[in-house]
C-alpha positions as CSV (number, residue, x, y, z in Angstrom):
1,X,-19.6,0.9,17.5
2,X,-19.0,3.1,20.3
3,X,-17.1,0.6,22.2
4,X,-13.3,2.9,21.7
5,X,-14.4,5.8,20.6
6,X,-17.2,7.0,23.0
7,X,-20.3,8.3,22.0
8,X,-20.9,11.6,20.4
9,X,-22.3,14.7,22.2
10,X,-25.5,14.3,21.2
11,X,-26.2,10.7,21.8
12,X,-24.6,10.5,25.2
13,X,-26.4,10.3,28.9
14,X,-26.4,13.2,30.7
15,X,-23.2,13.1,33.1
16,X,-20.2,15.2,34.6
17,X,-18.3,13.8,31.6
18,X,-21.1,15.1,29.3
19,X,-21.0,18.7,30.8
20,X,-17.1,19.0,30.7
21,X,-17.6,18.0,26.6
22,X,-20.5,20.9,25.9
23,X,-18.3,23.5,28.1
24,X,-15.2,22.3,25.9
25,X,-17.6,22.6,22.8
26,X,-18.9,25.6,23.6
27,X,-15.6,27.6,24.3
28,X,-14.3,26.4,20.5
29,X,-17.8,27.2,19.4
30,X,-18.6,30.9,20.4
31,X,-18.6,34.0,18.3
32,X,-15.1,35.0,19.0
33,X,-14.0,31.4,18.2
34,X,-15.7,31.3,15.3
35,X,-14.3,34.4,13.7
36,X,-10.9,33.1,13.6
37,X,-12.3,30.2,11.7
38,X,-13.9,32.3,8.7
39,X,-10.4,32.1,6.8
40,X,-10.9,28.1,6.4
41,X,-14.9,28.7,5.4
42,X,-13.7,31.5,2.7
43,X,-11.0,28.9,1.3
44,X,-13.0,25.9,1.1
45,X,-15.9,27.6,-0.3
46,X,-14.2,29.3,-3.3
47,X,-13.2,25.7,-4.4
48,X,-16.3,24.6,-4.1
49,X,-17.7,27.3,-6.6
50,X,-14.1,27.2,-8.6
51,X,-14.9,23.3,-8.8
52,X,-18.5,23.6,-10.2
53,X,-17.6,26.6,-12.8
54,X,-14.8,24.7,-14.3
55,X,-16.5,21.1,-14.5
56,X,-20.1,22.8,-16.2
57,X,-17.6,25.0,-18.2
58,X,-19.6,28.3,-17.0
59,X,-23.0,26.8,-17.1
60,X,-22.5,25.2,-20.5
61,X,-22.4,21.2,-19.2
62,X,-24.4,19.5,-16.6
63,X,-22.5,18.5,-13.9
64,X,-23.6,16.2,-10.5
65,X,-22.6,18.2,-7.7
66,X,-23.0,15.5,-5.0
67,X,-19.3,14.2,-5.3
68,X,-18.2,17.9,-4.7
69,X,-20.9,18.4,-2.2
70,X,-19.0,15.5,-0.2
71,X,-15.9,16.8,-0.8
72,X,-17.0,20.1,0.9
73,X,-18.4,18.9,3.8
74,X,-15.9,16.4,4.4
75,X,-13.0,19.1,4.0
76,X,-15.1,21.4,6.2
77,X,-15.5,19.4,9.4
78,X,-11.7,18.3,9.3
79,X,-10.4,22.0,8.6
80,X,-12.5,23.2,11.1
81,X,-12.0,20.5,13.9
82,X,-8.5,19.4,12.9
83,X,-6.7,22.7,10.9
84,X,-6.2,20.1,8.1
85,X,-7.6,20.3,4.3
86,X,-8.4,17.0,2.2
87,X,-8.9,16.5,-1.2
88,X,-11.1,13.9,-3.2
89,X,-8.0,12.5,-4.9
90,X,-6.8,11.2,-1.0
91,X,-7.4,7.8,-0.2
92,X,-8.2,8.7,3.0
93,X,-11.0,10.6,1.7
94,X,-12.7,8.1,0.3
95,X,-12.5,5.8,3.5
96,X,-14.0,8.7,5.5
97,X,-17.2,9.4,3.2
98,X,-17.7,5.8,3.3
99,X,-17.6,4.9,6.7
100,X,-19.4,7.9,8.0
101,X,-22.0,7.1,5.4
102,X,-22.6,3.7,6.7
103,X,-22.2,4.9,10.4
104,X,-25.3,7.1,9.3
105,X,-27.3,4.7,8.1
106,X,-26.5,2.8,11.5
107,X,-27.8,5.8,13.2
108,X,-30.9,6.1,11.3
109,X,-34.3,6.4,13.0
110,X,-35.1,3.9,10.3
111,X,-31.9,2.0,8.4
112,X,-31.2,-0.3,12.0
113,X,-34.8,-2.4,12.4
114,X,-33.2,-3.8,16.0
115,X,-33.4,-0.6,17.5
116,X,-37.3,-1.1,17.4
117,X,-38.1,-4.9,17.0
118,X,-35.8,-6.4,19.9
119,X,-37.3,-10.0,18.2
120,X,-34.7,-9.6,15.3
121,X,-31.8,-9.4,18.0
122,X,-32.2,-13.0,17.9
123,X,-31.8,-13.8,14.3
124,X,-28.1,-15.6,14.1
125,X,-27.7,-14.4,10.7
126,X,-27.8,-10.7,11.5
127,X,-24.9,-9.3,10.2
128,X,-25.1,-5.8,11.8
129,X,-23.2,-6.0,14.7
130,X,-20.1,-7.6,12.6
131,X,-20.3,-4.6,10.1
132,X,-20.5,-2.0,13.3
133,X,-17.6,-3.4,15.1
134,X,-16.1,-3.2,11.5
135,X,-17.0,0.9,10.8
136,X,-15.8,1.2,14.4
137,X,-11.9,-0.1,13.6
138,X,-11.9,1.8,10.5
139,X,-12.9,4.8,11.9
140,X,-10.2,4.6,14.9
141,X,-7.8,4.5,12.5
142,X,-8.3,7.8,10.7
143,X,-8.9,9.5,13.8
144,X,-5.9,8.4,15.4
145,X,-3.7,9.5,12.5
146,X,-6.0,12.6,12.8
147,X,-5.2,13.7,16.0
148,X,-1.8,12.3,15.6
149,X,-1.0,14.9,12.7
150,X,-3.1,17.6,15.3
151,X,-0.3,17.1,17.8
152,X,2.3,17.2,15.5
153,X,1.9,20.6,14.6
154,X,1.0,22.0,17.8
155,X,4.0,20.4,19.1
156,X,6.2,22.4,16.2
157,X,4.1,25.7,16.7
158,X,2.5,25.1,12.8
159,X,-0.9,24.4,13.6
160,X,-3.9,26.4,12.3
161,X,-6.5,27.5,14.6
162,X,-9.1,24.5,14.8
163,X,-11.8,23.0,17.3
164,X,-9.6,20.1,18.9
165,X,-6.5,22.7,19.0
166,X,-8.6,25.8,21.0
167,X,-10.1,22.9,23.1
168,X,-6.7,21.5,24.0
169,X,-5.3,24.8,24.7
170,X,-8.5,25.8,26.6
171,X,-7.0,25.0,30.6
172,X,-10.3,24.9,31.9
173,X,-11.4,22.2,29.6
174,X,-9.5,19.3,31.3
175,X,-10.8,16.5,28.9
176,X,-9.5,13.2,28.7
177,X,-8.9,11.3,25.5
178,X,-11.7,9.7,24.9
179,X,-13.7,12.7,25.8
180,X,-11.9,14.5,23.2
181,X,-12.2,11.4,20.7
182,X,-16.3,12.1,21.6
183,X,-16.1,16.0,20.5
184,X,-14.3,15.2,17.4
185,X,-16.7,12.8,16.6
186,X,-19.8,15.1,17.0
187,X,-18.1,17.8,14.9
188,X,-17.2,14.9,11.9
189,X,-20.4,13.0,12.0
190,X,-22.7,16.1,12.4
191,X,-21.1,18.3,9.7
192,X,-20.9,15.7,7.6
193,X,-24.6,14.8,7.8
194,X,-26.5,18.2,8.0
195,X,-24.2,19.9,5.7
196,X,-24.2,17.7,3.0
197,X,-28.1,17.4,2.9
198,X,-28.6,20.9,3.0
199,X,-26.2,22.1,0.0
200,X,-28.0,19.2,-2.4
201,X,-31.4,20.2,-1.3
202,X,-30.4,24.2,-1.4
203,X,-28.7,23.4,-5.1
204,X,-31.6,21.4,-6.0
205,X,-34.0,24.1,-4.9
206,X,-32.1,27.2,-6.4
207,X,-31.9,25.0,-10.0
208,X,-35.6,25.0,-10.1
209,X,-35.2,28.6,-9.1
210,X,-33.6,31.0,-11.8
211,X,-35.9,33.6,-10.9
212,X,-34.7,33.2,-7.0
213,X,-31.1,33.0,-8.4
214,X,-31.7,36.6,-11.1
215,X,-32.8,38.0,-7.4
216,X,-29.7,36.7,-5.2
217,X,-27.0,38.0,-8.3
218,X,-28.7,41.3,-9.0
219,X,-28.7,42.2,-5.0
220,X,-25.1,40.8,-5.1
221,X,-23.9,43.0,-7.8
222,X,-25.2,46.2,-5.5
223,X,-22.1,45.3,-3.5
224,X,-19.6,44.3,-5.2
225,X,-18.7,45.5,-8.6
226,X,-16.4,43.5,-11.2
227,X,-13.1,44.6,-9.4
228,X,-14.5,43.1,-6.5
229,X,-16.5,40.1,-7.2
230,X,-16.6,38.1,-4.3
231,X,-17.6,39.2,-0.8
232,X,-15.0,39.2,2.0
233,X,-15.0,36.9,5.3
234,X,-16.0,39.6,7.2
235,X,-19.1,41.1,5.1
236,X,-21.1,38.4,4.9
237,X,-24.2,39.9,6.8
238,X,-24.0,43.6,4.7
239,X,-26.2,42.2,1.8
240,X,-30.2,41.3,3.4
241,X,-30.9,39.2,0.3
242,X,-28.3,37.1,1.1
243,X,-28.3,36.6,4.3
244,X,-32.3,35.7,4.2
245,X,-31.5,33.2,1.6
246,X,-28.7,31.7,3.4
247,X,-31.1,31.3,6.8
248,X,-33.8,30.3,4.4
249,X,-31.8,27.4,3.1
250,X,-31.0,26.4,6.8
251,X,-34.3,25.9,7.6
């Protein structure tokens, strides 16, 4: 699978080309850098409430939050690492949750038996190799037009402030493509995996939790009043409540 692409951050031998990719990360991941990227976290995760208000009308209907879950996470990691937004009626969406689902199982301690029981490598009916090398050329393809739309911008000065842009810009960097390919695939695969698992186990948590949620709203409302509902980027660590809730969740 990892054949064009490289192999992400975290799954890669320690090397020279390993610690020029950390250094790149960690220049387009520190506190400064992460500032400039709270205006993407406030957009994406107003939709995501907008979303769930208007499909449980206010509370009124059930509603499965995992396809909006998805479309969250999804929308995050390619904001964040490539200044561009998605939504679930793209096909290009639907490609990317797919792929990176199966990719996932691949990488499972426990979905990919031949990782453990070398005997199995030997079975000619095995079809997981096929259906790797098969992930692998779909995912080139959305990362090439990725990166291609990524240039694009830069190239006419319309580019938000991302990951792959600060790295590119970042002159002590000096990554080659496929290193870059590998950073872009840490950011995707990782948001995708931890972020989705912890917003359905946090909403599944807080649902069985009303008195948890009573507690959140009530030190909420000490804040903000009804002319000013919702926090701003830049307050987020004013309310205590929240912010133990929020590292609470994390955990």
């Amino acid at each position: 699978m990892s054949n064009t692409a490289g192999t992400t951050i975290g799954t890669s031998p320690f090397n020279e080309s390993l610690k020029r990719r950390r250094k790149g990360a960690a220049s387009a991941l520190n506190k400064p850098a992460i500032q400039t990227y709270l205006p993407h976290l406030d957009i994406e995760t107003r939709d995501f409430i907008r979303e769930g208000l208007e499909l449980g009308e206010g509370g009124k209907t059930p509603v499965d939050p995992t396809p909006m879950i998805q479309r969250l996470s999804l929308s995050l990691a390619l904001t964040l690492n490539w200044g561009t937004r998605i939504t679930s009626s793209d096909p290009m969406f639907h490609e990317i949750t797919e792929v990176e689902d199966m990719i996932s199982r691949f990488r499972s301690t426990t979905g990919n038996l031949v990782d453990y029981v070398p005997l199995l490598r030997l079975n000619p009916f095995q079809s997981s190799g096929s259906m790797a090398a098969s992930m692998r050329d779909r995912r080139d393809k959305y990362l090439t037009r990725l990166n291609k739309d990524l240039d694009d911008r830069m190239e006419k000065g319309t580019a938000q402030t991302c990951i792959q842009a600060n790295i590119i810009n970042d002159p002590d960097a000096k990554l080659n493509k496929e290193e870059m390919t590998s950073i872009s695939l840490t950011m995707l695969s990782g948001g995708l995996d931890t972020l989705t698992t912890l917003l359905q186990w946090s909403i599944a948590f807080l649902a069985q939790r009303p008195d948890i949620q009573q507690e959140a709203i009530t030190a909420i409302r000490e804040y903000y009043t009804e002319d000013q509902p919702l926090a701003d980027v830049e307050d987020d660590q004013k309310c205590a409540y929240i912010v133990a809730l929020g590292r609470e969740c994390l955990r």
